[in-house]
N, C-alpha and C positions, 0 to 999 in steps of 0.2 A: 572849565570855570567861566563865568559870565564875567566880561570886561567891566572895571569898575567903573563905579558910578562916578559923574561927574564933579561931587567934589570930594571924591576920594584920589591919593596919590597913588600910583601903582607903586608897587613892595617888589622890591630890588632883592633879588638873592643873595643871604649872608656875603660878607669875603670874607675871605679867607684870613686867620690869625697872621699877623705880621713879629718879628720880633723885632723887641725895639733894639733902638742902637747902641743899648749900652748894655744889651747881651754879648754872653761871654763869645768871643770866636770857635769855629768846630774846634774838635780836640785834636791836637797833632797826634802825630804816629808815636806808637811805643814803639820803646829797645833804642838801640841805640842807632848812633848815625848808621847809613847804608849805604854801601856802593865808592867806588872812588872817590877823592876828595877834594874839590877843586878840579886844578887841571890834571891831576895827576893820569898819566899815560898808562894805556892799556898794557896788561900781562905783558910780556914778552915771552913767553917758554918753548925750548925744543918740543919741535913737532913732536919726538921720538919717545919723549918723557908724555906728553899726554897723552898719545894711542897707549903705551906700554896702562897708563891706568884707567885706561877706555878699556885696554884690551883683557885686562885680568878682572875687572868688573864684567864684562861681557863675557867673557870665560866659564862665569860664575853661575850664569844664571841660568833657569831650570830648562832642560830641553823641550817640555813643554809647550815652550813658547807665551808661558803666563808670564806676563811684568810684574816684580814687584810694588808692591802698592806705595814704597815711601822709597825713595831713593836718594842718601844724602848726600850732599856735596864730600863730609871727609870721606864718603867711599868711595865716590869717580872720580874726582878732581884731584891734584898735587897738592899739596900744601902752600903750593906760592902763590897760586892760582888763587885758592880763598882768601890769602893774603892780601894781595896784588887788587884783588876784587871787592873785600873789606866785607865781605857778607860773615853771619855764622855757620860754623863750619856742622852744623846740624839742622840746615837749610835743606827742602825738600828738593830736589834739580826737578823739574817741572817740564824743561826742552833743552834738548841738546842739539843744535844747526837750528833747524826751521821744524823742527817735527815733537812732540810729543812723548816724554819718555814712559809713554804707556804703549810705543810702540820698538823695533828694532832698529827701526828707519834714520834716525839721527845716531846711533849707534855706530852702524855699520857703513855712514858716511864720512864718520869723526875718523872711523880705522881705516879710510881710502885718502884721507886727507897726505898727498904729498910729501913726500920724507926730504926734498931738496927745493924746495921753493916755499915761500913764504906764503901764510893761509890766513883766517879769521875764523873762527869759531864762534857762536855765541851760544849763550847758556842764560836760561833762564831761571830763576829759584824762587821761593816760598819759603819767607819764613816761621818760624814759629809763633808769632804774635799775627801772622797772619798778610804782612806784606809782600808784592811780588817784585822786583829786581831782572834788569833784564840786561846782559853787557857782554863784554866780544874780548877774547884775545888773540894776540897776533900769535900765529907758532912758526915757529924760523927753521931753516935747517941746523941740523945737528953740528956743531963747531967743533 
């Protein structure tokens, strides 16, 4: 394009739409509150109780070696756990340790986790409306 002419202005390229300030804020998250509440302190649960329902979900699953595609929390986790953790209990578990529950790896860590010393676990989830949640519990030896 030939530079403009001298009493021409040079033509700035659009900006960009702005919203004004008394647009509405983004939309919060749906469902309900997520996750502990406050300060409320992580799970507490025997190690012995989590592996047993690591272990009978893992038990379970195809020799194959194929993951299944949804994996919810009320089928790996205890009940106190979901509790304890305030997710819904038809949340998708997403990672169990540090790994991915599309593979065995967090799995088969969860069931070396220590049966007399105290551990951390974390667990990751998705839930249905689509949020992700991400928190740790402590598992104690068996009393």
């Amino acid at each position: 394009t030939p530079p403009p002419a001298a009493d021409e202005a040079p033509t700035a390229a659009p900006s960009p739409p702005v919203a004004p300030s008394w647009a509405a804020p983004p939309e919060a998250p749906k469902g309900p509150p997520l996750g502990r509440m406050g300060a409320a302190p992580m799970p507490e649960v025997p190690v012995a109780v989590v592996k047993d329902h690591i272990r009978r979900y893992y038990g379970n699953l195809p020799r194959n070696g194929r993951m299944p595609a949804r994996i919810l929390a009320e089928e790996l986790l205890p009940l106190d756990v979901i509790r304890g953790l305030n997710i819904p209990p038809d949340s998708r578990v997403i990672e169990l340790g540090h790994h991915p529950t599309t593979t065995l790896t967090g799995f088969e860590e969860a069931l070396a986790l220590p049966e007399d010393q105290l551990g951390l676990l974390g667990i990751t989830v998705k839930t249905a409306d689509g949020r992700e949640y991400r928190d740790y519990i402590h598992t104690i030896p068996q009393q």
